[in-house]
Each structure stands twice: as C-alpha cells, then as structure tokens.
C-alpha positions as CSV (number, residue, x, y, z in Angstrom):
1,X,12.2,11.4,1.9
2,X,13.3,8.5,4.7
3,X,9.9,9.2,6.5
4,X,7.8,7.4,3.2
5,X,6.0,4.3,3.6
6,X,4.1,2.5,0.7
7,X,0.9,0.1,1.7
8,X,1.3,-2.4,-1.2
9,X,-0.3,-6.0,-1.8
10,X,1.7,-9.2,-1.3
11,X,1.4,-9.8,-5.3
12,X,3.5,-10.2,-7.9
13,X,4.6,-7.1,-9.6
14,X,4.1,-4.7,-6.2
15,X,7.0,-7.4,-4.3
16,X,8.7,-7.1,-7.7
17,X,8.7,-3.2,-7.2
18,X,9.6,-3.0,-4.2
19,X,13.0,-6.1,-5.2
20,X,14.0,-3.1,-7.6
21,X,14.1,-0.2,-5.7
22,X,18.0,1.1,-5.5
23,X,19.8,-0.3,-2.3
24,X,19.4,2.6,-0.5
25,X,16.0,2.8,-0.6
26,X,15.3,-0.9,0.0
27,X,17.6,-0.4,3.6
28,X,15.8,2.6,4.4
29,X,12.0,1.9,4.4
30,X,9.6,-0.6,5.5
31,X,6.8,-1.2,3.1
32,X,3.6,-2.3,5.0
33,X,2.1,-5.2,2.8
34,X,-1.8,-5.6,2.8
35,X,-2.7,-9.7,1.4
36,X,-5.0,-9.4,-1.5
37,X,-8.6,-10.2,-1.3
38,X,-9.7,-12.6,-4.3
39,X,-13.1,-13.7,-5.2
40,X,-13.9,-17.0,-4.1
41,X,-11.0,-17.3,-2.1
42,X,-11.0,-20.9,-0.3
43,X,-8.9,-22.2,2.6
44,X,-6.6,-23.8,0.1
45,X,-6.4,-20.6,-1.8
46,X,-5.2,-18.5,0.9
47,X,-2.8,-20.9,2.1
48,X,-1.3,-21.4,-1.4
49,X,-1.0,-17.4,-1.7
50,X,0.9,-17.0,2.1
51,X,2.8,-19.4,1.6
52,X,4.1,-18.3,-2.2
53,X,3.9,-14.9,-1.1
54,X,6.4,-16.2,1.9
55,X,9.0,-17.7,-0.3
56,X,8.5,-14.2,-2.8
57,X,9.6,-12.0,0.3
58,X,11.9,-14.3,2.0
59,X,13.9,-14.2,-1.7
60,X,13.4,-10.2,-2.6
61,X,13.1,-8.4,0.2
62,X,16.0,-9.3,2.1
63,X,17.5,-6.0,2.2
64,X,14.6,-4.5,3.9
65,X,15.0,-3.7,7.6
66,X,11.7,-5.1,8.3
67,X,8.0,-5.2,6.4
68,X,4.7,-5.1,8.1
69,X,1.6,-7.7,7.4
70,X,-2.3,-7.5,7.6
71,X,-5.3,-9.6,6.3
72,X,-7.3,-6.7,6.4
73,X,-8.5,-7.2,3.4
74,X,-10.0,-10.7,3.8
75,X,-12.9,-12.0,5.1
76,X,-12.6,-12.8,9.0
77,X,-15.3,-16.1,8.0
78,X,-12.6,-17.8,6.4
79,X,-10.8,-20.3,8.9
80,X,-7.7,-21.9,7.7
81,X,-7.0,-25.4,9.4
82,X,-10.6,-24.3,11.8
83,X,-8.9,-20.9,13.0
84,X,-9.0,-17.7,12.0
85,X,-6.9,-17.0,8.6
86,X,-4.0,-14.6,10.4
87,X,-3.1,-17.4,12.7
88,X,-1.9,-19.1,9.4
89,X,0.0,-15.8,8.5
90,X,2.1,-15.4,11.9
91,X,2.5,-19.2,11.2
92,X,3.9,-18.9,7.9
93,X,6.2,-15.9,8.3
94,X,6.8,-15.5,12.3
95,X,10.3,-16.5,11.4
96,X,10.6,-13.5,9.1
97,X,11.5,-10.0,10.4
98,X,7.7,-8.9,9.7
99,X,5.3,-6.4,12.3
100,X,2.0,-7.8,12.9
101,X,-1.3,-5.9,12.9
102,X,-3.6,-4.8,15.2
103,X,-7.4,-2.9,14.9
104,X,-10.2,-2.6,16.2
105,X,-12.8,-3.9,13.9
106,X,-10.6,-7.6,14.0
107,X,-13.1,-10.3,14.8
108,X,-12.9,-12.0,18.0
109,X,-9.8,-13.6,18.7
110,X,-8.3,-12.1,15.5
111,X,-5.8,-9.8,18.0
112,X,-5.7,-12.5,20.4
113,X,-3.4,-14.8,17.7
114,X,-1.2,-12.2,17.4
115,X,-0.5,-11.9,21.5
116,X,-0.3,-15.6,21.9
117,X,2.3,-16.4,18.7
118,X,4.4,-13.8,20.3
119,X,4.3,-15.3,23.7
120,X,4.8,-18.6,21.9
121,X,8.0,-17.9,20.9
122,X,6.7,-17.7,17.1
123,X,7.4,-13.6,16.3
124,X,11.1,-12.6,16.5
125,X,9.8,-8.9,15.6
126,X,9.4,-6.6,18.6
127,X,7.6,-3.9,16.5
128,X,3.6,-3.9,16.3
129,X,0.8,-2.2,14.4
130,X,-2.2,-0.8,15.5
131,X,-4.4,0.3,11.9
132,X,-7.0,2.5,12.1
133,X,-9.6,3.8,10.2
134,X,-11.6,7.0,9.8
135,X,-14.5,5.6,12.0
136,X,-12.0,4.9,14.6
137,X,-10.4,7.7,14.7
138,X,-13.2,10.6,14.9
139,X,-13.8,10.4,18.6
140,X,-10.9,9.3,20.8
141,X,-13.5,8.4,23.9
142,X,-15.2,6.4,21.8
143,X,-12.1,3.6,21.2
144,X,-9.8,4.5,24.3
145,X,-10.8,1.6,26.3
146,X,-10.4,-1.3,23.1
147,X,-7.4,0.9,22.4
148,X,-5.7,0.9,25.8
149,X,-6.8,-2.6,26.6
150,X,-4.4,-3.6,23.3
151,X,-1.4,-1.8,24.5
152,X,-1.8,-3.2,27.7
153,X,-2.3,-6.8,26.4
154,X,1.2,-6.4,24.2
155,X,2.9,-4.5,27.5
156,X,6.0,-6.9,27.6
157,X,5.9,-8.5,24.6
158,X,6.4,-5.7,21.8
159,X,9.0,-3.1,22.4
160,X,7.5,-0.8,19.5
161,X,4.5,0.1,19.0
162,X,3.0,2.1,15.4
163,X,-0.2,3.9,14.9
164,X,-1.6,3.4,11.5
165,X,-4.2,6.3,10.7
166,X,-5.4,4.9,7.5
167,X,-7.4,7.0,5.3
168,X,-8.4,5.2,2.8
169,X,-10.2,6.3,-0.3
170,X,-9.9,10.2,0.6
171,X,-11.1,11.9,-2.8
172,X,-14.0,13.5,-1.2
173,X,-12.5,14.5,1.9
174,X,-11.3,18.1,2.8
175,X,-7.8,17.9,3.9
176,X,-7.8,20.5,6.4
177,X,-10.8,19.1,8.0
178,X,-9.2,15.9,8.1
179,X,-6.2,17.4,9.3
180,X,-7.9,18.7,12.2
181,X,-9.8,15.2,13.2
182,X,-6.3,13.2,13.0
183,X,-4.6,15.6,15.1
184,X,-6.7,16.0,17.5
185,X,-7.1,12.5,17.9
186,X,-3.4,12.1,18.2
187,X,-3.8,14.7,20.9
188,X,-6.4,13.4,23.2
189,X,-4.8,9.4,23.1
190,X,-1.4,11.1,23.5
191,X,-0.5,9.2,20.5
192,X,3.6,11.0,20.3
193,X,3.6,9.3,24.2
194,X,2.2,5.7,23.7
195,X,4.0,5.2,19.9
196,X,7.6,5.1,18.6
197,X,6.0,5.9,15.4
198,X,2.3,7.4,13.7
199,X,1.8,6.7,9.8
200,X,-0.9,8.7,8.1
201,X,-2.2,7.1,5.1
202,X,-4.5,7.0,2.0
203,X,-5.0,6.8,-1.7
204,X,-6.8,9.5,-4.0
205,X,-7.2,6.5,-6.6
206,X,-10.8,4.6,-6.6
207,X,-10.8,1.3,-7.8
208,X,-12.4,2.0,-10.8
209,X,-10.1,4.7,-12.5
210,X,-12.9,5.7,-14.3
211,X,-14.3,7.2,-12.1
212,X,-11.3,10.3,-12.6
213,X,-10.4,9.7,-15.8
214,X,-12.4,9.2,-18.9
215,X,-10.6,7.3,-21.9
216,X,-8.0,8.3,-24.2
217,X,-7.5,11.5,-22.1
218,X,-4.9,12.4,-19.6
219,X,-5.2,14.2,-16.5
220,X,-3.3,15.7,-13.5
221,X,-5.3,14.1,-10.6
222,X,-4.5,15.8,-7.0
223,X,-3.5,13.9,-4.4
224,X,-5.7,14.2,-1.1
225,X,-3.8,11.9,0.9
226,X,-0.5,14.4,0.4
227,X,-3.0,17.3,1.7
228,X,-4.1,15.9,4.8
229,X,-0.1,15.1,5.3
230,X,1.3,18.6,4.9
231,X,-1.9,19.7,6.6
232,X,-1.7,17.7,9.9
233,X,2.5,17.9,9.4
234,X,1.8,21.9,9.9
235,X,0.0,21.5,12.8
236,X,1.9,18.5,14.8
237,X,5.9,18.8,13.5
238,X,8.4,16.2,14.8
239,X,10.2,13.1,14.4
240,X,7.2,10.7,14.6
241,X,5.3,11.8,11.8
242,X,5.5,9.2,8.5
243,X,3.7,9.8,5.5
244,X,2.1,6.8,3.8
245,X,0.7,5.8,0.4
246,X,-1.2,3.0,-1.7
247,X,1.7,4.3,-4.7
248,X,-0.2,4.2,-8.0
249,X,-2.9,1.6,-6.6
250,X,-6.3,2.1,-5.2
251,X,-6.9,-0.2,-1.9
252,X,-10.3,-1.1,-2.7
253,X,-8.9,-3.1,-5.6
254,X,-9.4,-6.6,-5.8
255,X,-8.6,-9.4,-8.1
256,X,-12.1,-9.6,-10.1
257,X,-12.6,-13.5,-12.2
258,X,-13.0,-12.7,-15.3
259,X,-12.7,-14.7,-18.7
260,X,-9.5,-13.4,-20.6
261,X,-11.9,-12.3,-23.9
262,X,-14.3,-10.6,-21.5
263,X,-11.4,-8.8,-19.8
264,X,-9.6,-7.8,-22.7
265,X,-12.8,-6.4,-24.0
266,X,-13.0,-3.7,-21.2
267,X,-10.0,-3.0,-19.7
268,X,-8.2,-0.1,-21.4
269,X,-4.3,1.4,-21.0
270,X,-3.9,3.0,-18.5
271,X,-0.7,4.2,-16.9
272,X,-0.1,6.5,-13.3
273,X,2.7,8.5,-12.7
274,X,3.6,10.9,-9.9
275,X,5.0,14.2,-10.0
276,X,4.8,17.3,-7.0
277,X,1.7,16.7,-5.8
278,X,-0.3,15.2,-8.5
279,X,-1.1,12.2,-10.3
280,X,-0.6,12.4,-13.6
281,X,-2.8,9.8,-15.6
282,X,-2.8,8.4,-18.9
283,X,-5.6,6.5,-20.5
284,X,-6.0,5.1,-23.3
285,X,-8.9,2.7,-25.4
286,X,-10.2,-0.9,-24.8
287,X,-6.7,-3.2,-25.3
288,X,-8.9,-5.2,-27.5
289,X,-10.9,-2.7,-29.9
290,X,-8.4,-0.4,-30.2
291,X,-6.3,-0.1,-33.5
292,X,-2.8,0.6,-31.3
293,X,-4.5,-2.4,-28.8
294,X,-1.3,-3.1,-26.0
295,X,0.8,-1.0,-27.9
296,X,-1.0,1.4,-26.7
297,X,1.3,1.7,-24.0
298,X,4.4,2.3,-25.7
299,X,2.7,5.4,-27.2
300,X,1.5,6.8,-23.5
301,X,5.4,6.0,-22.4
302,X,6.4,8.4,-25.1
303,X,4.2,11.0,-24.5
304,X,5.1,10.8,-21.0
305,X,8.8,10.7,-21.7
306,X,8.4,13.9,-23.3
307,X,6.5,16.1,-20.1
308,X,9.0,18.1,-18.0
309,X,8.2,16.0,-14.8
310,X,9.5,12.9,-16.3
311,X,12.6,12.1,-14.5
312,X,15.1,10.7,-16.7
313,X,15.7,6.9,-17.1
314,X,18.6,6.9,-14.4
315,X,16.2,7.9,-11.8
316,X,15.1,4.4,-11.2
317,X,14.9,0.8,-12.4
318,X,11.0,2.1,-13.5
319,X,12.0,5.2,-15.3
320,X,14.5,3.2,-17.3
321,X,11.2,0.7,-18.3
322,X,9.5,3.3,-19.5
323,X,12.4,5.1,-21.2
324,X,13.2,2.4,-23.3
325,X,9.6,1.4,-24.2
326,X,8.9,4.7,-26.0
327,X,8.8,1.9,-28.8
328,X,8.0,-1.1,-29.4
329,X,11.1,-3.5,-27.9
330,X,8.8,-6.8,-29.2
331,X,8.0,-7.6,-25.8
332,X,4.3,-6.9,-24.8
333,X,3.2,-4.5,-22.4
334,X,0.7,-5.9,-20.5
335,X,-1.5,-4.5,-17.8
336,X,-0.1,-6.8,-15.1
337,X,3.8,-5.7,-16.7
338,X,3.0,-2.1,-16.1
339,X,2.3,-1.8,-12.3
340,X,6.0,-3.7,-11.1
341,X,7.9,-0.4,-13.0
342,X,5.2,2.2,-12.4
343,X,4.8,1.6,-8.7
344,X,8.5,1.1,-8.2
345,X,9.0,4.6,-10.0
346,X,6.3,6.1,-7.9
347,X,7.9,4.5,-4.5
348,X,11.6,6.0,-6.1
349,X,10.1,9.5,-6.8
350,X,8.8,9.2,-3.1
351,X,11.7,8.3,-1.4
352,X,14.5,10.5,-3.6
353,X,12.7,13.3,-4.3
354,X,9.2,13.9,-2.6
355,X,9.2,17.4,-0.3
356,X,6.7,17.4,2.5
C-alpha cells in the first residue's frame, strides 16, 4: 500500500522501527514524527531530546525520501533560549530533508517561526503541513479565513502543501458519520485544489489499553480509523487520498515518571498486532506478580505464532523477532523491547499487504 503513512514519536524504538523496515519500504513512505511530551519537561530537557533525536534520524532514516515534524504534543509555555520551543526544532534539523507543521490551535507566533526559518534560508524542504483536528474540521466557514491566511503566508516559499485531517482517538466515533464531516469539509475548502496531498488519520488505541482489553485475555479490537478511511475513500476516490496511522500506539500516550518497583508493579504484557482490519491484542499479568513475569511475552509470541493471520517470519525484520522468541532466547523482553519489532511489523503489514 504506497499511500500509508504512520504518525510515530521521535523515540527510541518507533525511529528504530521505522531503521528496519525493508528498503523498499523505507524509499517509499514518509513517516510523520510527533516529539514526545514528558512530564516535567524543562528547557534543557527538550533541547537534549531534539537534539539526540536529530543525530537518531540523521543516522537511520537516511533512506527516507523525507519525514515530517511537529511539537504538537508539547506545551506552547515552554520557551527554549526565550522563544517558542519549534523555533529550536527548525533550528536543529532545518538542514534535514524534514516538512514542518502548520495548525490552527499553534500559539502566537508558533506558525510565524516556521514562515521566517524558511525565508531565512534555514528549511531546504519545499513540502509543508497543515494538521488538523476534529474541531477544526466540522465547519469549513468557521477556519477559512486562519486557513487561507496560512496558505497565503507560505505562497512562494513551499511548493507543496499537505492536509493533515487528524482524528485522533476515534473509538467512539461512527465512521460513516465521520466520513461524511471530512468529506464535506474537503469539499467546501476545495481541499484536492489547494493540496498536493490529504492524510486522514487516527488511532482506535486509548492510552490506557485497559480500557479495551482486560488482563490475561486477548481480543480482536476493530479499527475505526481504517472505517472512516474506506468510508471517506468511497465517497472522494483519487490520487490524493493517504491513509494514516498511530501503528500499534495510542497518541495520547506520554512518558509517565514513575519509580522502576512502582512500574513494574502495574504494568502487564501486553503485545498489538495487526491483521485485516483489526487489532488483535494480547495481554497478559502484572510483569512483577506474575509467575511467567517478562517471560510472559515469549508465551503471547507463541500463541500468536500459531493464529492464521501471523505472517511468517520472512515478512519483516518484526515478524522474525517474534518468530524466534516463541521461547526464551535468554535475552529479556521488555516493554520498551517490544514496541521497535511490533510497530515495525504493523508499519510492514501496512505497506506490503494492507487493502483499502
């Protein structure tokens, strides 16, 4: 499926993902790549994560035509160096092939940065983003002005431009409905006209997977954000169309501090995998009460391995992880470990074998 776009986080094991997709892949897509909120974050903080998250893509995801940015995720009241954090961003990577991002909800002068680096001479790209979310895209009159006073401000600097209808969290919503918001938004800001390209985006996973899956059970959880695809792809057609995901992660997850004993206390096994149009997840007991404790995934990659909608370890670098720790190897399975082969099977099964 070329027309696939993951949203990931600029951490470890989602860049380490996306570094072992299959060549094809990895020349075929551009991830967009959300920085990770974290509690307490400090100027310092930030500028320690850009700038190690700089070297991490500059060194894995060189074979990527391009990746697109956003803070969106962090607080607009924290200034790096007394200006708003994104200026330290398009600072850090303008020399890298990477899209900024536009919205609507950006605090003042958040936009403006983007404009003036470009003017500056600090962006090589020519492609920008404008994100939105379901508030901004109910009623078209409502944002046309903020919306058209953006493209006009980037007339002459960015040759591309792509709409980002970003979902979200879409458990609760009816795709159809959805569906019929989106496109009728796309057809009141003549959205085909204005952009080379319109994502639609969104996660069925809440940040708290209890929330859809009790523990040590396994479920087939449907995936919303697939519905409203196929739903709005029925209606509109064409070239411009890309389908987006969070993969295997919810976007409303954040880095929580917590002390490794408390952590371990309550955080249980848990492993996603995507098949048709379903998540199928696994979930097992408390890593540290339980008798099997991390070994706990070794016994949910066996169980998987054994389900007709596993792919077979030559499917991709995460398939093989999982294949060959159906037992124990020695080496622990953690629940940082699992996400950088799970999300890069999920972004595989996406790309190779996902039917809209």
């Amino acid at each position: 499926m070329n027309n696939y776009v993951p949203f990931l986080k600029l951490k470890t094991g989602e860049i380490g993902a996306l570094s072992t997709l299959d060549g094809a892949i990895k020349s075929s897509i551009v991830p967009f790549i959300d920085l990770p909120k974290k509690d307490g974050m400090t100027a310092d903080g930030f500028k320690g994560m850009v700038d190690r998250g700089a070297k991490s893509i500059a060194k894995h995801l060189k074979q990527f035509p391009m990746f697109f940015l956003d803070n969106f995720d962090i607080d607009d009241s924290l200034l790096v160096d007394g200006q708003h954090n994104y200026n330290y961003v398009l600072k850090s990577l303008g020399h890298l092939n990477f899209a900024p991002v536009v919205g609507l909800d950006r605090a003042t002068g958040r936009n403006e940065a983007v404009f003036k680096a470009k003017e500056a001479g600090k962006l090589i790209a020519t492609t920008i983003s404008l994100r939105l979310q379901p508030d901004d895209f109910e009623n078209y009159a409502l944002v046309a002005h903020e919306i058209d006073q953006l493209l006009k401000r980037g007339n002459g600097l960015f040759t591309h431009w792509i709409l980002v209808l970003d979902n979200r969290v879409c458990t609760a919503v009816g795709p159809v409905k959805r569906a019929n918001v989106l496109a009728k938004f796309i057809h009141d800001s003549s959205a085909a006209a204005k952009f080379s390209a319109i994502i639609v985006t969104g996660s069925s996973i809440p940040p708290s997977i209890s929330d859809v899956t009790r523990v040590l059970t396994e479920h087939d959880h449907p995936r919303v954000e697939i519905a409203i695809y196929r739903a709005l792809r029925k209606q509109l057609g064409g070239s411009k169309l890309f389908c987006g995901d969070y993969t295997i992660v919810s976007p409303l997850y954040s880095d929580v501090k917590l002390a490794p004993e408390v952590m371990y206390n309550v955080m249980t096994a848990k492993v996603v995998y995507s098949h048709g149009d379903i998540h199928y997840i696994a979930r097992g007991g408390a890593l540290k009460t339980h008798p099997r404790g991390n070994l706990q995934y070794n016994d949910i990659f066996a169980q998987l391995a054994t389900k007709t909608f596993y792919r077979q370890p030559s499917f991709s670098f995460g398939d093989q992880f999982i294949w060959d720790r159906t037992v124990s190897t020695g080496v622990m399975v953690t629940p940082a470990s699992v996400l950088k082969p799970t999300i890069n099977a999920h972004m595989s099964y996406m790309f190779k074998s996902f039917s809209a």
